[in-house]
C-alpha positions in Angstrom: 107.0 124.9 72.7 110.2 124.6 74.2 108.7 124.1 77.6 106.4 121.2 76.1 108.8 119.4 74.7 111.0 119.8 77.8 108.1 118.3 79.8 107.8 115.6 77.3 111.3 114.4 77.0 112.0 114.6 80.9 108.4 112.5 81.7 109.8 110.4 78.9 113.2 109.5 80.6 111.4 109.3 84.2 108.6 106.6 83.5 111.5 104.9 81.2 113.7 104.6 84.4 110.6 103.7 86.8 109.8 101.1 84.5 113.0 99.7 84.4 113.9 99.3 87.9 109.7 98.3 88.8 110.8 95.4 86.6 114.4 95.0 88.1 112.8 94.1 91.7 110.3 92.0 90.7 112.3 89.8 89.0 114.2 89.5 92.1 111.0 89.5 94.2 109.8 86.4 92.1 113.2 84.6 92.2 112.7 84.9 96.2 109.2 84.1 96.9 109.3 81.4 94.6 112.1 79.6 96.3 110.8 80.3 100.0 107.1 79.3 98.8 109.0 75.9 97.5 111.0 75.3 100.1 107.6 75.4 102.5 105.2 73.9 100.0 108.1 71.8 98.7 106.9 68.7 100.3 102.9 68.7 100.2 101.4 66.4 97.9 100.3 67.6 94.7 102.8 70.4 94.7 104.4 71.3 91.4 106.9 73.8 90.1 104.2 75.1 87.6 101.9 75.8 90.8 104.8 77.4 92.9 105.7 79.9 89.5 101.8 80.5 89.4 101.3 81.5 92.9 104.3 83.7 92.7 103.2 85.1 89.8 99.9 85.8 91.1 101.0 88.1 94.0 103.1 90.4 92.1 100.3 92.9 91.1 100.4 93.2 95.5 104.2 93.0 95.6 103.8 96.0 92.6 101.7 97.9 95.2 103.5 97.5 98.2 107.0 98.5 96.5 105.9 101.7 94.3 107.0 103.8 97.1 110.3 102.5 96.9 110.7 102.2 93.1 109.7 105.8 92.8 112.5 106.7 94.9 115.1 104.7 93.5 113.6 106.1 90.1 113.6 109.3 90.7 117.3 109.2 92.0 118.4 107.4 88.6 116.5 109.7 86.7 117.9 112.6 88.2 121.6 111.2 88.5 121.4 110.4 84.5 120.6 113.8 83.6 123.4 115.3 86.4 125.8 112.9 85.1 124.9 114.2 81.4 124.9 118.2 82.4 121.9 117.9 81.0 120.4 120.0 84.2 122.6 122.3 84.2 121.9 122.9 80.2 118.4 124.1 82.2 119.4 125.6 85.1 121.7 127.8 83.0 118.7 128.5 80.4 116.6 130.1 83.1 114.9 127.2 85.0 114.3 126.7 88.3 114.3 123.3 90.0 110.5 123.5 90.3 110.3 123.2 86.5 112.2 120.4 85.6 111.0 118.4 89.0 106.9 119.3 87.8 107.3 116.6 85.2 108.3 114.2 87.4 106.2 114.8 90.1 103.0 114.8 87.8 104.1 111.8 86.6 104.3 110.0 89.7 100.8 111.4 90.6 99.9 110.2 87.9 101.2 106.8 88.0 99.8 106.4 91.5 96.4 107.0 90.7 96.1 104.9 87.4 97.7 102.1 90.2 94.8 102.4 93.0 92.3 102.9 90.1 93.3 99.7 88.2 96.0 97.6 89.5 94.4 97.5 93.2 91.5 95.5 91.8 93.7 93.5 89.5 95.5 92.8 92.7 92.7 92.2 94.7 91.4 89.6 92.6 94.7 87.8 92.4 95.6 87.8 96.2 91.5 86.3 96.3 92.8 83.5 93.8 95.7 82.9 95.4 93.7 81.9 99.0 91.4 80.1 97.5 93.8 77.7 96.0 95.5 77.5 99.3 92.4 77.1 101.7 91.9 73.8 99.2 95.4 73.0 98.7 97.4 73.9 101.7 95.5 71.9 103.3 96.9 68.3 101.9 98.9 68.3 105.1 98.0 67.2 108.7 96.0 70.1 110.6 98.2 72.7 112.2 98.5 74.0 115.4 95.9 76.4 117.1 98.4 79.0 115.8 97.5 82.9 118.0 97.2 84.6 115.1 94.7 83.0 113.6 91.3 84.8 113.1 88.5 83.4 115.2 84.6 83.9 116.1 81.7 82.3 117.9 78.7 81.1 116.6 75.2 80.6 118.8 72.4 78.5 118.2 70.2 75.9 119.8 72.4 73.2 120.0 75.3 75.4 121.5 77.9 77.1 120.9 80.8 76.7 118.6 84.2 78.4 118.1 85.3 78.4 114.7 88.9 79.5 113.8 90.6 79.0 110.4 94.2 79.0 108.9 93.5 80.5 105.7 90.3 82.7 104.6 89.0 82.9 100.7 86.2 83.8 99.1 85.4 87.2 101.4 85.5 84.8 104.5 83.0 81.9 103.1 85.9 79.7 102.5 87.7 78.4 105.2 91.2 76.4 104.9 92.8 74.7 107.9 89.4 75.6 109.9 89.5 74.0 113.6 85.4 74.1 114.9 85.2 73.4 118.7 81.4 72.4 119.9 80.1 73.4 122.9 76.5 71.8 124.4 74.5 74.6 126.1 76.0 73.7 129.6 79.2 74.8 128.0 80.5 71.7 128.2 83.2 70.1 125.6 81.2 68.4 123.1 83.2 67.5 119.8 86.8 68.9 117.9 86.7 69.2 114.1 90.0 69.4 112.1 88.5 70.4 108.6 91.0 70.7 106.0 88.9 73.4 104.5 85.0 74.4 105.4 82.4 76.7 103.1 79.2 78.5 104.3 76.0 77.2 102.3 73.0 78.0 103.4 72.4 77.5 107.3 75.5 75.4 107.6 78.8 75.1 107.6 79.9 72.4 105.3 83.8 70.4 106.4 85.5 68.5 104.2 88.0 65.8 104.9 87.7 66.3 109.0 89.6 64.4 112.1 86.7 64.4 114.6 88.2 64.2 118.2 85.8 63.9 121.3 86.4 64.1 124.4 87.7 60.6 125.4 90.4 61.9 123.4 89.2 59.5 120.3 90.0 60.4 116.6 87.9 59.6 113.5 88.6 60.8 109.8 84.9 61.8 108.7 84.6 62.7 104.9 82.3 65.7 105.7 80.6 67.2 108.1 77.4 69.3 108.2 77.4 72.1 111.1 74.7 74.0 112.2 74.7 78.0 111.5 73.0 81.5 111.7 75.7 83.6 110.7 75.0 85.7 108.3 77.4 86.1 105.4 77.4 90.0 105.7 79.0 89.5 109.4 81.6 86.3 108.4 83.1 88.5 105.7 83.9 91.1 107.8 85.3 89.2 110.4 86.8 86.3 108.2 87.5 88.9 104.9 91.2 89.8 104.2 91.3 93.7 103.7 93.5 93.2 100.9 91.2 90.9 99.0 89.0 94.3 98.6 89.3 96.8 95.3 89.5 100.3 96.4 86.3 100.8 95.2 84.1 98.4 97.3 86.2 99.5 101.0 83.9 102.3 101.5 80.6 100.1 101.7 83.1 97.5 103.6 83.4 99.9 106.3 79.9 100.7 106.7 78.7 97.8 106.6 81.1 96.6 109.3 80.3 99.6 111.6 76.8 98.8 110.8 77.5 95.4 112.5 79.8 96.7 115.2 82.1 95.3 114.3 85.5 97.3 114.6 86.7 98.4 110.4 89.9 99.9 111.2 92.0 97.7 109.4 89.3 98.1 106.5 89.8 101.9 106.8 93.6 102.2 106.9 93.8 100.3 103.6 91.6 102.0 101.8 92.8 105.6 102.8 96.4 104.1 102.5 95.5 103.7 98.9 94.2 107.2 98.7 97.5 108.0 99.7 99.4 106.7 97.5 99.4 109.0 94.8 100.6 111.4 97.0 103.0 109.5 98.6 105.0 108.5 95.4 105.2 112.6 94.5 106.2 112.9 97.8 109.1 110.1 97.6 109.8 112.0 94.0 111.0 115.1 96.1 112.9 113.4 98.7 115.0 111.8 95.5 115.5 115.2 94.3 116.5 116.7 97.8 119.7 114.2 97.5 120.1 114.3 94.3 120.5 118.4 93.9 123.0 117.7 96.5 125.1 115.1 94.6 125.0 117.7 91.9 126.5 120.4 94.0 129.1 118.4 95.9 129.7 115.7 93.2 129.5 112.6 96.0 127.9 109.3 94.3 128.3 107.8 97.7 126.8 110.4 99.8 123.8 110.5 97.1 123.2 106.7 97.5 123.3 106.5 101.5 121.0 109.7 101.9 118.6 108.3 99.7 118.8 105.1 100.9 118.4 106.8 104.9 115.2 108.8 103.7 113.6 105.7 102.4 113.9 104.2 105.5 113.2 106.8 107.4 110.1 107.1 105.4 109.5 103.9 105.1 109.9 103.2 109.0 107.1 105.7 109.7 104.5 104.5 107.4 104.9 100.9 109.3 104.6 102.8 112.4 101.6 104.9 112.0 100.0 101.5 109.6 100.4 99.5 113.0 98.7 102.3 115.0 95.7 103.1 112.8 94.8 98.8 112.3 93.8 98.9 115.8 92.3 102.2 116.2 95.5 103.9 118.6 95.0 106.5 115.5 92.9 107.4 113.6 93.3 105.4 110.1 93.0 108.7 107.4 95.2 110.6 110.1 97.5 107.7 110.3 97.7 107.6 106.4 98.4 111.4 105.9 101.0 112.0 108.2 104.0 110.7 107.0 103.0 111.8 103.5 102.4 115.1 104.7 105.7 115.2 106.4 107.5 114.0 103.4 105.9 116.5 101.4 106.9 119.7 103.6 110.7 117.7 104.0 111.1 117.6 100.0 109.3 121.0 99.7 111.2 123.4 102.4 114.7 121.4 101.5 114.2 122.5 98.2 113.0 126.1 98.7 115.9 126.6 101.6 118.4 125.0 98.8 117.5 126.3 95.3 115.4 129.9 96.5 117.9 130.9 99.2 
C-alpha cells in the first residue's frame, strides 16, 4: 500500500509540473509566432488579428509535439528539485528506496504521456497543420507571385502537348492544392511556350485548374487571366507524395505513405523519419526523464542550483543537437531513417542509465 500510494502521489506531482510548464511555453510560443506571423502577414489584404490568433492557434498541437522533449526535461528537473528542496527524497531514500523506485513513476509516466501524444495529438495535429495550408495556399496568395524561391518543391508533368514544370509555394490538401504555383509550358521541341503565375492551382480530373494567373509569354508580355485549364495525367497517388507535407500525415496512415511512395519510386525517407521519429517519442521523453534526474541527484548531493540548471540545460542541447543531426541525415537517406531515430534515444537511455547505476549502486 505504501508503495501505491507513493507511486500515486509522485505521478501526481510529475504530470502536475509537466502540465504546468507545457502550458508556460506555449503561451510564450503563441505570443511569438503571433507577432512574427503579423509582422509578415501584417500587410496582405484581408488579414485580420482574429485570422493571425487562429493560425497561431492552430499550430500549437505541432509546436506541443515538437517541444515534449524539452518540457519533459525541464519537468522532470522541477519535479525532482521540488521534492529535494522539500527533503521529501531523502524521507525515501532513508525509508529504504532506491533511486530506481521513486524515478519508475516518472519514467512510466512520461512513457505514458508519449504514447497517448503519437496516438492522439499527432492526428489532431496533422489535421490542423492541413488547415492551416489550406487557408494559406488561398490566402497567402493575395499578394503579387513570389520569386522562383530554391526551396520550393517541384515536378514535371508529360503529355501530348508537352511538357510542363510545375512548382508551388505552399502545398494543401495532400499535394492537390497548390498556392503560389508557377507552371512553365514547354512545346514538344522543348521550346518556351507560356509562364503561369497562379495564385493557387487544384487537381480535378485530368487538369490542373489556376485561379487568378499572370500569363507571361515569351515576348516577355503579361496578362491577368481569371483561370486557366491545364492539361494533366498525373495521378493523384504520385502528386501527393511528391507535393504531400510529411507532417500533414497521422501516424497511422505513414506506413501505407511509404509504400506507396516506394511503390512509385519515389524516394520516402522523409515519410520514414517522421513516422519512426514518432515511434520514438515515447522513448525519447523517458529517456529525457533520466537525464533530468542525472542532474538533479547531483544538485541534491552537492546543493548547487546553478550547476543543476546549466547541466541540464547542456544535456538538452546536447541531446537536442544530435536529434537535428541524425533528423538531417535520415531525410535524405545518408542513414537510415529508424537507425537515425533510435540512436540518440538509445544513447540517452544508456547516459541516464549507467550515470545512475555508477552514482546511486556504486
Amino acid at each position: 500500500m505504501t508503495g501505491v500510494t507513493l507511486w500515486a502521489y509522485l505521478t501526481k506531482r510529475y504530470l502536475l509540473t509537466l502540465a504546468q510548464v507545457l502550458f508556460g511555453i506555449l503561451v510564450v510560443v503563441f505570443l511569438v509566432d503571433f507577432t512574427e506571423y503579423a509582422r509578415r502577414a501584417g500587410g496582405i489584404e484581408g488579414y485580420t488579428t482574429l485570422s493571425g490568433m487562429y493560425f497561431s492557434a492552430m499550430r500549437l498541437p505541432f509546436i506541443t509535439m515538437l517541444v515534449w522533449p524539452m518540457v519533459t526535461l525541464f519537468a522532470a528537473m522541477a519535479a525532482l528539485y521540488s521534492l529535494n528542496r522539500r527533503s521529501e527524497l531523502v524521507i525515501a531514500r532513508a525509508s529504504g528506496l532506491s533511486a530506481w523506485q521513486f524515478l519508475a513513476p516518472l519514467c512510466v509516466a512520461s512513457l505514458v504521456v508519449g504514447g497517448l501524444s503519437v496516438a492522439i495529438l499527432n492526428p489532431i495535429s496533422a489535421y490542423c497543420i492541413e488547415q492551416v495550408k489550406v487557408l494559406e495556399a488561398t490566402f497567402r496568395g493575395y499578394g503579387t507571385p513570389s520569386s522562383d524561391a530554391p526551396d520550393r518543391p517541384w515536378l514535371s508533368q508529360t503529355t501530348d502537348e508537352g511538357v510542363t514544370i510545375i512548382g508551388a509555394g505552399q502545398t494543401a490538401n495532400r499535394g492537390m492544392l497548390l498556392g503560389d504555383a508557377v507552371f512553365l509550358r514547354f512545346d514538344n521541341e522543348g521550346n518556351l511556350v507560356a509562364r503561369y503565375d497562379a495564385r493557387s492551382a487544384t487537381l480535378s480530373e485530368g487538369a490542373w485548374i489556376l485561379n487568378n494567373v499572370r500569363k507571361t509569354s515569351t515576348d516577355s508580355q503579361a496578362e491577368q487571366v481569371p483561370t486557366v485549364s491545364i492539361k494533366s495525367e498525373l495521378r493523384p497517388e504520385y502528386v501527393e507524395e511528391r507535393f504531400a507535407d510529411h507532417l500533414t500525415i497521422p501516424v497511422y496512415e505513414l506506413p501505407r505513405k511509404i509504400a506507396v511512395a516506394n511503390a512509385l519510386g519515389i524516394p520516402a525517407y522523409r515519410f520514414a523519419m517522421h513516422f519512426h521519429s514518432l515511434i520514438a517519442l515515447p522513448a525519447l521523453m523517458m529517456a529525457m526523464t533520466l537525464v533530468a534526474a542525472t542532474v538533479t541527484l547531483r544538485y541534491s548531493r552537492m546543493g548547487q542550483l546553478t550547476s543543476m540548471i546549466l547541466g541540464g540545460i547542456l544535456a538538452g542541447f546536447l541531446l537536442y543537437v544530435a536529434l537535428i543531426v541524425s533528423t538531417a541525415f535520415g531525410n535524405v537517406g545518408f542513414i537510415a531513417p529508424a537507425v537515425a531515430a533510435w540512436v540518440p534515444v538509445v544513447l540517452a537511455l544508456f547516459f541516464g542509465v549507467t550515470f545512475l547505476l555508477y552514482t546511486e549502486d556504486g
